[in-house]
N, C-alpha and C positions, 0 to 999 in steps of 0.2 A: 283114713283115720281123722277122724273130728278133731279141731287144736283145744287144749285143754282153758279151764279162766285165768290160770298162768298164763300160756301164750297171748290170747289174746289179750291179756294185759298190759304184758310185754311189748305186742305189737304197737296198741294203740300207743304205748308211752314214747316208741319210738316215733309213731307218727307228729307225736306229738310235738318231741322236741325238734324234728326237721322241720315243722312247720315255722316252728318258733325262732331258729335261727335261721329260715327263711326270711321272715320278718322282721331279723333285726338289721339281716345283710341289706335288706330295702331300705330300714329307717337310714344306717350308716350312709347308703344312696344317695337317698335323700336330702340326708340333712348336709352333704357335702357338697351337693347342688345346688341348693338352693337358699340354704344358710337353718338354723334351729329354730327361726321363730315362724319363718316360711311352710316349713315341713309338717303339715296337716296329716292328720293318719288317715283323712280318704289318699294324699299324695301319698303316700307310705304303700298304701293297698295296693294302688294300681301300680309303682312299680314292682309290686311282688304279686301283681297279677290277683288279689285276691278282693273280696268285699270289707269293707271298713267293719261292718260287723264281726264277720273271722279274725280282726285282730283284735276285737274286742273281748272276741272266747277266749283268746288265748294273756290278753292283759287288761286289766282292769283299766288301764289312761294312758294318757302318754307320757305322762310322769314313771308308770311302771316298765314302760318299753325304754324310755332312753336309761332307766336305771339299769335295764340288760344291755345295752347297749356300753355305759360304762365301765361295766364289770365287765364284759364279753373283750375289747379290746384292753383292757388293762391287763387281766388273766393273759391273756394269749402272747400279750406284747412282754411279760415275765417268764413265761416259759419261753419264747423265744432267744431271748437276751440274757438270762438266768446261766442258761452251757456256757456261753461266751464269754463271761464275767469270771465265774468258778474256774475256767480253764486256766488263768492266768493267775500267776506265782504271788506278786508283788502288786500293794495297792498302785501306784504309777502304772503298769500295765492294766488291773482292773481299770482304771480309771478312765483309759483311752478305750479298752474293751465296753467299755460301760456308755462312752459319747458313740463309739463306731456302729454297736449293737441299737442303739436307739435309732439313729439315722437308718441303716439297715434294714430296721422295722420299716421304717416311713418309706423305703425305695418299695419297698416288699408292698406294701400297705396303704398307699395312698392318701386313699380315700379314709379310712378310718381315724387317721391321724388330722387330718382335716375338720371330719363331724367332730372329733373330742375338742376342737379348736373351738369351731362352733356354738360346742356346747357350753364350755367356759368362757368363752368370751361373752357369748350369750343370756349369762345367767344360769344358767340349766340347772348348773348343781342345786344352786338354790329353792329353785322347783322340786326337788325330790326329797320325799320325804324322811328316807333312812340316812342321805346324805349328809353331815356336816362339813363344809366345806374348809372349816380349822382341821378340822381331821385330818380331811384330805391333802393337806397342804402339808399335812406335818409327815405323812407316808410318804408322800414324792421324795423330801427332804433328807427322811432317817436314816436311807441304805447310803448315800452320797456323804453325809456328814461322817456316820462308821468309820467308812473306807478314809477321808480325810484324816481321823483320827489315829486311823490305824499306820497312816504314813506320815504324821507327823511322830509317832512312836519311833517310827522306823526310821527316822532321818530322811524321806524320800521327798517327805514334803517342807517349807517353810511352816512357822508359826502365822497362822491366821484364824481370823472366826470361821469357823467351821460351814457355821450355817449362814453367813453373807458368802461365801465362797460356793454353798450348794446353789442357794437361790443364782449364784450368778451363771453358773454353768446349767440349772435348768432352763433359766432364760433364754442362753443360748442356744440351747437344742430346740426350745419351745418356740422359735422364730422360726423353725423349717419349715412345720407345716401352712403357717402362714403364707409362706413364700410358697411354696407347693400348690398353694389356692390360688396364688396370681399367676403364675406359672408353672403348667404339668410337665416341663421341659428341663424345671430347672436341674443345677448342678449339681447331685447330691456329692458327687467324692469331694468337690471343688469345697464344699461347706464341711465337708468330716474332717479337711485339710485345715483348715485354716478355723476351725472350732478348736481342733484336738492341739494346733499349732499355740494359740493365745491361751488355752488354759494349760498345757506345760508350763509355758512363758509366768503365769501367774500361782501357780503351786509349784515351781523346782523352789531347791533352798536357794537363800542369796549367800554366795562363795565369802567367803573373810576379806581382809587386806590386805593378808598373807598368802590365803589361797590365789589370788590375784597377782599377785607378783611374783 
């Protein structure tokens, strides 16, 4: 039996996309190797074994490729971390689920967490053309400030600015992968310890004068 222009539509779309996340597994590769400005898409090619022009079929520049490239690990790194988060009752346990889950990514993940390092430190965002990188910065921020919010409701947390207290605990998570680039060795529980340890320490309420005595 002959495959219908369904199937082989279907097929090729499938080849397609294996291709593609062929290619982004390479760029990630790459750009983890070698740093984002280094990572040529002949370098790209040949570690995914292909010709620079077949990455060409499949994306118009390398501005289109690391844009799959940032959605590709940001999606995944959300569903990953997203169960973890939800599981948990109370913003204070979200909150330690939400630093533990991130890092957990990065043990998992490496390398990817490295190239996104790369890429922002690098510029990258800025290179891409659907990118705004005030955007971007206000998404990383929005689910973190919520949850602050939602435990400052609760009593669980002190009163602080919401969003100096995001940026600061994104900070801190956004130093692993750094660290992970100078060292594939390093500690990751020893960092979940002692990240998850300082921002308790800086979001519990402060106890009364009374509650103290």
């Amino acid at each position: 039996m002959m495959p219908n222009n369904d199937q082989v539509g279907q097929q090729r779309t499938f080849i397609e996309e294996a291709r593609r996340a062929q290619i982004v597994t390479a760029a990630v590769e790459t750009i983890a190797e070698v740093g984002y400005h280094r990572a040529s898409m002949g370098k790209i090619g040949a570690r995914a074994g292909i010709s620079r022009g077949l990455i060409s079929y499949h994306f118009a520049g390398k501005s289109e490729l690391i844009s799959q490239v940032v959605t590709t690990v940001y999606t995944d790194a959300a569903a990953f971390m997203g169960p973890m988060i939800e599981a948990e009752a109370t913003p204070a346990n979200q909150l330690r689920a939400y630093v533990g889950s991130n890092l957990e990514y990065m043990r998992a993940y490496p390398a990817r967490m490295v190239a996104i390092v790369e890429i922002v430190t690098g510029g990258g965002l800025a290179d891409l053309p659907d990118a705004d990188p005030t955007e971007v910065d206000r998404h990383m921020l929005l689910p973190l400030e919520q949850l602050f919010e939602a435990g400052q409701h609760s009593g669980e947390f002190r009163d602080f600015d919401v969003t100096v207290m995001a940026r600061i605990v994104r900070s801190a998570i956004d130093l692993v992968p750094t660290a992970l680039s100078r060292d594939p060795d390093l500690d990751i529980d020893r960092y979940l310890r002692e990240i998850t340890t300082a921002i308790d320490h800086a979001t519990r309420p402060i106890p009364s004068a009374t509650e103290e005595t």
